[in-house]
Every structure is written in structure tokens, then in C-alpha cells.
N, C-alpha and C positions, 0 to 999 in steps of 0.2 A: 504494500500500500504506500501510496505516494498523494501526501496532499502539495499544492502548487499555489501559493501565494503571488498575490501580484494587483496592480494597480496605483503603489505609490509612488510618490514623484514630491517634488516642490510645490508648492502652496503657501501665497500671501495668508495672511491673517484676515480673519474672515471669509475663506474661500471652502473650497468642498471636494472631497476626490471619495471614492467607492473604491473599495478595494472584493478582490476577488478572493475563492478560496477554491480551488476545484480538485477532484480528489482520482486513483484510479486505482482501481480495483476495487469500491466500496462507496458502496449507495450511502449517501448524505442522507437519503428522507428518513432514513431510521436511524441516526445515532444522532447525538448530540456532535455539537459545533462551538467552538470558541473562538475568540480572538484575545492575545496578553498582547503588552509592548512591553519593550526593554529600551529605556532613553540609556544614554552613556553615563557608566558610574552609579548608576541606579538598578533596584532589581527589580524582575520583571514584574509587571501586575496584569492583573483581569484586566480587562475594558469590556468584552460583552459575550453572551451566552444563547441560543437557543436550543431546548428540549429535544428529545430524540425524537419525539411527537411533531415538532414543530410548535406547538401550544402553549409553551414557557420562554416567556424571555425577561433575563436578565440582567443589568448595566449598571456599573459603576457609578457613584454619585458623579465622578469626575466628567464621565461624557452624557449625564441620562439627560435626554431633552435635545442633546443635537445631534447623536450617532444611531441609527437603527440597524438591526443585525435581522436577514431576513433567510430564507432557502428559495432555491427555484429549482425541483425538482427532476423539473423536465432537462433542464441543464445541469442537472449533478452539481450544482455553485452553489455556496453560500457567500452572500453581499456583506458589507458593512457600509452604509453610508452615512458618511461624515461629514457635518455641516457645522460652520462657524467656528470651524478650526480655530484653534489658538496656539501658537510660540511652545506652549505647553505639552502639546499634544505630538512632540517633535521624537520621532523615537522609530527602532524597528519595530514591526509589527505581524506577531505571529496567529496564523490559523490553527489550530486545534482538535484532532476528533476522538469522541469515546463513542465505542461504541458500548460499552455497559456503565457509562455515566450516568447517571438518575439524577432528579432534580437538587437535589440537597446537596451535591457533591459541584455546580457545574462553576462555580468561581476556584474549585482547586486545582491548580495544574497538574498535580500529581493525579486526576481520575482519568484524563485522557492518554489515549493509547498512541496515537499518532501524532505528526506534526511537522508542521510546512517549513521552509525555510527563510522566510522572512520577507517583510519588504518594506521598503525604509521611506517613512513620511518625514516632509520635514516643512514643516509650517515656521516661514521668514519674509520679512519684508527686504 
């Protein structure tokens, strides 16, 4: 299993980029999905979660309200779209999958079994 991360790039402040997460050999609509970042010198954290259902979702105080984390099935991808970027928000950014993660478990890194290899947002004026 191979997840593939992708979609980050540079972004002003206040600006908006979707990043990707697509995976191979393993259907996304039945496991749970994540995304952590790792900024330099910092360790990594959550930023957002969806259920193995699709039916749960959950996000960090730091991005709730401007990042949504969605699945699209039919394309085997899971989204994260991120609006009103902030300087803050400047970090690599990893995809995530369990597939026997359950809902109480999906902000720990340690439940997912897979993981993409990164891809690096950097919000700058």
C-alpha cells in the first residue's frame, strides 16, 4: 500500500490550496483518513480526520472553521481544503490511513497503519 500526497505549493496569506491524498492498493471509502503537519523544529500534530464511514469528522481547534477534510470515492482521494491560510499553517503535510482506526482513536498517529510522504505548504507573503 502506497498513499501519495500532493497539492502543496506557496501561498500568500489568506489564500487557499486543496491538497490530495490518493492511495493504491486500498479503498479509502472504508478506512479512516488523516492528515498531521510537521513545521521545522516542531513535532508533528493532527490537523484533520475522517471516519472509516465517512460520517465522522474531526479538526483541530487550530484549523476548524477554515480547513474541510472530505473523500470522493469514486476517485479513491481524500481532499483537504484549506482556506485563509495563515504564516502558521507553514509546515509538511502528511496523509494518513487506518484501516482499523475507530473513532476515539483518529487524532492519534500511532492508530494509522499507512502513510504518504509528505507535501510541503508554505503560506508567505
Amino acid at each position: 500500500v502506497q498513499l501519495q500526497a500532493s497539492g502543496g505549493g506557496l501561498v500568500q496569506p489568506g489564500g487557499s490550496l486543496n491538497l490530495s491524498c490518493t492511495a493504491s492498493e486500498l479503498a479509502l471509502d472504508s478506512v479512516a483518513i488523516a492528515w498531521f503537519r510537521q513545521a521545522p523544529g516542531k513535532e508533528r500534530e493532527f490537523v484533520a480526520a475522517v471516519s472509516r464511514t465517512g460520517g465522522g469528522r474531526i479538526y483541530s481547534d487550530s484549523v476548524k472553521g477554515r480547513f474541510t477534510i472530505s473523500k470522493d470515492n469514486a476517485k479513491n482521494t481524500v481532499f483537504l481544503q484549506m482556506n485563509s491560510l495563515k504564516p502558521e499553517d507553514t509546515a509538511v503535510y502528511y496523509c494518513a490511513a487506518g484501516p482499523r482506526t475507530i473513532t476515539s482513536q483518529l487524532t492519534d498517529p500511532r492508530s494509522y497503519d499507512y502513510w504518504g510522504q509528505g507535501t510541503q505548504v508554505t503560506v508567505s507573503s
